[in-house]
N, C-alpha and C positions, 0 to 999 in steps of 0.2 A: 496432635492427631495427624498420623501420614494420608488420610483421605484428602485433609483439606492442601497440601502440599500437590496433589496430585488434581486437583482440582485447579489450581495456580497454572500446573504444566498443560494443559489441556487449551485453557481458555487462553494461552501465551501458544498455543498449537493456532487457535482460532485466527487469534490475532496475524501469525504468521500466513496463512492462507488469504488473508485479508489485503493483507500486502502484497502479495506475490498477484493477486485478485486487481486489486488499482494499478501494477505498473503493465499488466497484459493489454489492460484497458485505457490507458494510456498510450503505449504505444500502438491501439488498435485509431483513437482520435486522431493523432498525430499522424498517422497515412493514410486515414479517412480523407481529413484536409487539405495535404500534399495533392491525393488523386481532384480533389474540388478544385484547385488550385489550377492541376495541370489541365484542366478539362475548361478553364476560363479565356477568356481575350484578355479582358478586364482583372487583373491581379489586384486593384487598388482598395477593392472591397473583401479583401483578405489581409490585411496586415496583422500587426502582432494584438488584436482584437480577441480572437482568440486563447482564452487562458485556461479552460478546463484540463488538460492535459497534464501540465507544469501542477496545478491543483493535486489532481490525481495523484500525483507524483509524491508534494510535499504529503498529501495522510497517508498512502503506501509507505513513508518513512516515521510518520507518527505512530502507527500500527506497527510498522517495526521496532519502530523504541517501547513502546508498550510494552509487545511482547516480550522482549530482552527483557526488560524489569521485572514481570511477572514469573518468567523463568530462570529467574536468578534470584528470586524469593525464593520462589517453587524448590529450588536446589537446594538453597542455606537454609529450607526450613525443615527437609529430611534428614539433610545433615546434621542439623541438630538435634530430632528427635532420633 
């Protein structure tokens, strides 16, 4: 049934927003921290403590891969019906 192929490509749409969604957010932390950073005396209560970012990062790529899988069903499964 091509509904449920098209149902595959959608929610591998989702996914893809989702990602693109974590690395904005990502790079929004990452020069949140910088400006915290530059706006201190005391650096030493900043170090590499901080992981959310790098986080963000690695599921923006899980959400990527996701999506690639779902949409490459999605595709092999029109193509076959």
């Amino acid at each position: 049934m091509p509904n449920d192929a098209y149902i595959m490509i959608g929610i591998a749409g989702i996914f893809l927003i989702l990602f693109i969604l974590a690395f904005l957010r990502a790079k929004y932390e990452d020069r949140k921290i910088d400006d915290a950073i530059c706006q201190r005396t005391d650096v030493k209560d900043y170090g590499s403590f901080h992981i959310e970012s790098s986080a963000l990062r690695i599921g923006g790529w899980i959400c990527f891969m996701i999506a690639l899988a779902l949409l490459i069903m999605g595709i092999v499964y029109l193509a076959i019906n």
